[in-house]
C-alpha positions in Angstrom: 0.0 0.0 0.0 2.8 2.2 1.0 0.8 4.6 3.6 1.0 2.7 6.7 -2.0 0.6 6.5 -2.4 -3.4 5.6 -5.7 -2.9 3.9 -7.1 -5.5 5.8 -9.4 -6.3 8.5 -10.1 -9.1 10.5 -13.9 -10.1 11.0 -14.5 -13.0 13.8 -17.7 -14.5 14.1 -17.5 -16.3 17.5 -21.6 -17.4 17.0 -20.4 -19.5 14.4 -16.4 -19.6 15.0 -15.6 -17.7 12.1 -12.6 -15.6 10.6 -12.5 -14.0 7.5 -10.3 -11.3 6.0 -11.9 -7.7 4.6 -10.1 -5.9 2.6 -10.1 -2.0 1.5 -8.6 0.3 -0.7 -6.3 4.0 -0.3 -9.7 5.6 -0.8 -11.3 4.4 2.3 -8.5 4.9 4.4 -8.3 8.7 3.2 -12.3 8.7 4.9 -11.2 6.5 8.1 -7.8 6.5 8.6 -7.6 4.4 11.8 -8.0 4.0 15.1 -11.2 6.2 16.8 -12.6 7.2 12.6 -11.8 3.2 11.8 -13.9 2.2 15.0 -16.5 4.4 14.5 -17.0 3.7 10.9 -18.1 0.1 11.6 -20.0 1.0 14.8 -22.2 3.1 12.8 -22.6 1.4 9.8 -23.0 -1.8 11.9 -24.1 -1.8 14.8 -28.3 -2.2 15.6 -29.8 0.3 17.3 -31.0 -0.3 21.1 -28.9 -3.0 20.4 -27.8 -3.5 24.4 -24.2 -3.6 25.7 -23.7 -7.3 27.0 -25.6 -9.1 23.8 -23.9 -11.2 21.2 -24.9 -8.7 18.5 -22.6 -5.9 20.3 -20.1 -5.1 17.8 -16.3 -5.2 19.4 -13.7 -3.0 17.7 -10.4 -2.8 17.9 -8.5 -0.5 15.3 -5.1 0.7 15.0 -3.7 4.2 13.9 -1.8 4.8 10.6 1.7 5.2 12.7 0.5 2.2 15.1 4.2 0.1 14.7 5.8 2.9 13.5 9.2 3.4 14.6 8.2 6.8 16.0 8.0 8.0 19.6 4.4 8.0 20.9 2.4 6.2 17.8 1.5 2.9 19.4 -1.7 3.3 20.5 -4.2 1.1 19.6 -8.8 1.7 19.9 -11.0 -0.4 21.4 -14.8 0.3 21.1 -18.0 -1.4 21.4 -21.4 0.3 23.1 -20.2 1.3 26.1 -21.8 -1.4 29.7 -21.8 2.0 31.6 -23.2 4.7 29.0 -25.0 2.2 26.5 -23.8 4.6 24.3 -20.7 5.0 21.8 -18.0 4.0 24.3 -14.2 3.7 23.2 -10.6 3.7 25.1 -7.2 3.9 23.9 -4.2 1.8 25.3 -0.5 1.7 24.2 1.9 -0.8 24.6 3.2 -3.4 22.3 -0.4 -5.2 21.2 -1.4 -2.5 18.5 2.2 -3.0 16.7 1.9 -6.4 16.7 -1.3 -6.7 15.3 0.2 -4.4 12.5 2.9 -6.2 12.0 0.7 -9.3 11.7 -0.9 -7.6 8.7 -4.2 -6.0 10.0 -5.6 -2.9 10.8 -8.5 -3.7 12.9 -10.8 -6.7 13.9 -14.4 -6.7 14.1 -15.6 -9.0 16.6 -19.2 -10.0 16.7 -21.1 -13.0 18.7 -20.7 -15.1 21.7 -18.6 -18.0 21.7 -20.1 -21.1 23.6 -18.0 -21.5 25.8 -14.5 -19.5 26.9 -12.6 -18.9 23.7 -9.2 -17.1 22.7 -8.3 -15.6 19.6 -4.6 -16.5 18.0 -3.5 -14.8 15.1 0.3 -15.7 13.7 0.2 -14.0 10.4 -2.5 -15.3 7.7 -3.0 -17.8 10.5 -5.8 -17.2 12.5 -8.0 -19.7 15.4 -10.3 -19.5 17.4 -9.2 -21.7 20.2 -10.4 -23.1 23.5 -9.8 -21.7 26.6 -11.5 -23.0 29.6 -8.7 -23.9 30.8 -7.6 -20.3 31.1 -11.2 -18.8 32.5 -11.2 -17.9 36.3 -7.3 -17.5 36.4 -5.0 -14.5 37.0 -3.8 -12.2 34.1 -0.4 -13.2 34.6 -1.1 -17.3 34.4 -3.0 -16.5 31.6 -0.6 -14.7 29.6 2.4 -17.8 30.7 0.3 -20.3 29.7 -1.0 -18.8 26.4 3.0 -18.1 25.5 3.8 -21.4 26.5 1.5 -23.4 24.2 2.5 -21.5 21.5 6.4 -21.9 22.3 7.2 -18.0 22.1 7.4 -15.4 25.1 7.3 -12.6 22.5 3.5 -13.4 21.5 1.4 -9.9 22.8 -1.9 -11.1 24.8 -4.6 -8.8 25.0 -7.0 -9.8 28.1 -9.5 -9.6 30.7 -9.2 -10.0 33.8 -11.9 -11.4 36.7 -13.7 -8.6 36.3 -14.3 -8.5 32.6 -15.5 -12.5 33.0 -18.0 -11.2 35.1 -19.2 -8.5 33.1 -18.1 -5.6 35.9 -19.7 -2.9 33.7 -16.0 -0.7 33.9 -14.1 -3.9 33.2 -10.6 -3.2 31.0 -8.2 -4.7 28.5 -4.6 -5.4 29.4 -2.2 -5.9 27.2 1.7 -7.1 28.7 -0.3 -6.6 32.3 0.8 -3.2 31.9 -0.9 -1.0 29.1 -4.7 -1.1 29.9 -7.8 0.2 27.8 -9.3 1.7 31.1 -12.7 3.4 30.2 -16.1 2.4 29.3 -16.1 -1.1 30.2 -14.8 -2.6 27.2 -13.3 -5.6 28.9 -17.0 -6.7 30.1 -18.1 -6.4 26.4 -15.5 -8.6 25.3 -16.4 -11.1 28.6 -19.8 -11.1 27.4 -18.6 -13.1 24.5 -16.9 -15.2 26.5 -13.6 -14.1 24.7 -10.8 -14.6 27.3 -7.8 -13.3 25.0 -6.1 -12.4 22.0 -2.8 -13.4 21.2 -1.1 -11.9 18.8 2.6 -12.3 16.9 3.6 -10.8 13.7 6.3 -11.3 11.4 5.9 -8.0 9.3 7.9 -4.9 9.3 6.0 -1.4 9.0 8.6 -0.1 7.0 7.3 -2.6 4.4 4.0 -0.1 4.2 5.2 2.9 3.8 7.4 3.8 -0.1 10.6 5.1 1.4 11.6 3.2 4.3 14.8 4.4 4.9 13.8 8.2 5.4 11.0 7.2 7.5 13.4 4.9 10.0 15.8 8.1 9.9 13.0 10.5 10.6 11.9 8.4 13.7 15.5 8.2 14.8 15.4 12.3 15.1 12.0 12.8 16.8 13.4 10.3 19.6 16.1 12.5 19.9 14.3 15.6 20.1 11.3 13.6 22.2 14.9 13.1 24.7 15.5 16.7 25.0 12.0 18.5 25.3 11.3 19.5 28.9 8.5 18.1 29.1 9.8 14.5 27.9 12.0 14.9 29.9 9.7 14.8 33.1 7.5 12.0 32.1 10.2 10.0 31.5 12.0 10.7 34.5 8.6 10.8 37.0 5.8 9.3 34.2 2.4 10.7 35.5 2.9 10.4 39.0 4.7 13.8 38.4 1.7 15.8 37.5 0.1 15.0 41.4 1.5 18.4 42.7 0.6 20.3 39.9 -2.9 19.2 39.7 -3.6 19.3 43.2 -2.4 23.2 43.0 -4.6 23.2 40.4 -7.2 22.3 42.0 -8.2 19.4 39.7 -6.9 16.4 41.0 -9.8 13.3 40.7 -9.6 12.8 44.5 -12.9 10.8 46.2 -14.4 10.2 42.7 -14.2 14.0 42.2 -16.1 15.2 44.5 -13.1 17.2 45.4 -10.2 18.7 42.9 -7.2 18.0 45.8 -6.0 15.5 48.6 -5.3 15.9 52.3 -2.7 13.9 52.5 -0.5 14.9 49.1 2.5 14.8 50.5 2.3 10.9 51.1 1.2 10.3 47.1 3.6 13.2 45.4 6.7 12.2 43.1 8.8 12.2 46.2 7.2 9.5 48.3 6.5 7.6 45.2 10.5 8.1 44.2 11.2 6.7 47.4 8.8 4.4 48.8 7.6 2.3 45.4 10.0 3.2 42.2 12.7 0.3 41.4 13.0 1.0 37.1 11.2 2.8 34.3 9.8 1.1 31.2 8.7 2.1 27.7 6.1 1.4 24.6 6.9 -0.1 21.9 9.4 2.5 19.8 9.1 5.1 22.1 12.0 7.3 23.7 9.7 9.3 26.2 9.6 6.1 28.9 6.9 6.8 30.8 5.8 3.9 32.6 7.1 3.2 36.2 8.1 -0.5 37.9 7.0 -0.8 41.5 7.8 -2.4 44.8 5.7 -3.1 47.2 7.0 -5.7 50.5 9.9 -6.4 48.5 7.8 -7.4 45.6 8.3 -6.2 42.4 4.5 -5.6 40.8 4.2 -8.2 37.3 1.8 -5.3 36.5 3.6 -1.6 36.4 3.2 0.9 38.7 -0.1 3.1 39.4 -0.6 6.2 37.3 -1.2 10.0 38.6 -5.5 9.2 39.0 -4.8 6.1 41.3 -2.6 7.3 44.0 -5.1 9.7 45.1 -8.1 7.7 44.3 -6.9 4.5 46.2 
């Protein structure tokens, strides 16, 4: 194609166990580029009206960007949208990570999921290879287990799982998606959509390069070599990669707009146990990153000389929790 799209798109049928492969031209993707437009278009176009959250009919979406896999700074996010458990309206939520470029890389842009499997089900998709597969053996079981055990029967630790946890299996109406037990797709209650179709996972690995979809590869790796260097020095980078978002507590709370008791208030009492500082000291042990990016945002935590499998809490929680 040679503007950073596949063409394709993954429908899944779970009703009927399903796959089949979509595809569309430049002219569509100039409409609905990816990610939120992608989602949306099928949502619209698709979905039934009054057509309620938790039924099979409810259309899943999950949609890349154009520079999803990109080797740029910042351009791995990926959309996931359905009707939203909590609003019953248009519900979507972003996540980053390493799940998005794989799916790229893997050769689509989106998949459409529709249906309700029988019983607990997880999607694997190597390539042009794509099963539905059984996973009862998975249902009830921690995020972690389920993301060793999904790696292990394939025989590669570098597969991406997309999951829910408990709470999306019980149809929690503000259930998420996790991806690497670190990158979540927090809002709306996606993950009790996808529970409702009794769709534990989807494992993902790819053997494509994006700089086989764009027409001059080596500029593009060069230009994504120089925003990573000038992501590096920008000030503000600079913070979130040295604090991530727990770094923005003090400011907020100055502000007056920091989500503390659900919002019912804009700062905390007790700030000075939550700020950077206490968090520097009390919880930090190494910073991580998204896939191809240079800012580095995302913390690793100890807690009773435990390092957490699952990051470390952003800006919102400390106060919330």
């Amino acid at each position: 194609m040679g503007y950073g799209f596949t063409g394709k798109i993954l429908r899944v049928d779970l009703t009927y166990q399903s796959t089949r492969v979509e595809t569309f031209d430049e002219a569509f993707y100039r409409l609905y580029a990816g990610g939120k437009a992608l989602a949306g278009y099928f949502l619209l176009r698709e979905l039934t009206p009054h057509t309620e959250p938790l039924d099979p009919e409810n259309l899943l979406v999950l949609a890349t960007g154009l520079l999803t896999g990109a080797p740029f700074s910042t351009a791995t996010r990926f959309t996931a949208a359905a009707r939203s458990p909590l609003t019953r309206a248009y519900g979507e939520s972003e996540a980053a990570g390493y799940w998005g470029p794989e799916l790229k890389m893997a050769g689509y842009d989106a998949i459409v999921i529709t249906g309700r499997a029988a019983q607990p089900v997880y999607l694997w998709i190597h390539d042009d290879k794509v099963e539905i597969r059984d996973a009862r053996h998975v249902w009830g079981r921690d995020p972690l287990e389920v993301q060793e055990t999904i790696r292990a029967a394939h025989g590669d630790k570098l597969i991406r799982v997309l999951q829910i946890g408990i709470g999306g299996e019980n149809l929690v109406r503000f259930a998420a998606l996790t991806n690497e037990l670190r990158h979540f797709n927090g809002r709306n209650g996606i993950g009790a959509v996808m529970g409702s179709k009794n769709l534990k996972a989807i494992a993902v690995r790819g053997s494509g390069r994006y700089t086989d979809l764009v027409h001059a590869p080596k500029p593009f790796a060069d230009l994504g070599r120089a925003l990573a260097k000038r992501v590096k020095e920008h000030p503000q980078s600079w913070d979130l990669q040295n604090k991530g978002t727990p770094g923005l507590v003090d400011g907020l709370n100055a502000a007056g707009i920091l989500p503390t008791r659900n919002f019912h208030q804009g700062a905390f009492d007790d700030v000075d146990k939550v700020r950077w500082a206490a968090y520097e000291k009390e919880l930090l042990t190494a910073r991580r990153s998204c896939y191809a990016c240079a800012v580095r945002c995302k913390r690793e935590v100890r807690l009773n000389d435990q390092v957490s499998e699952y990051g470390g809490p952003e800006y919102e929680t400390l106060d919330s929790l």
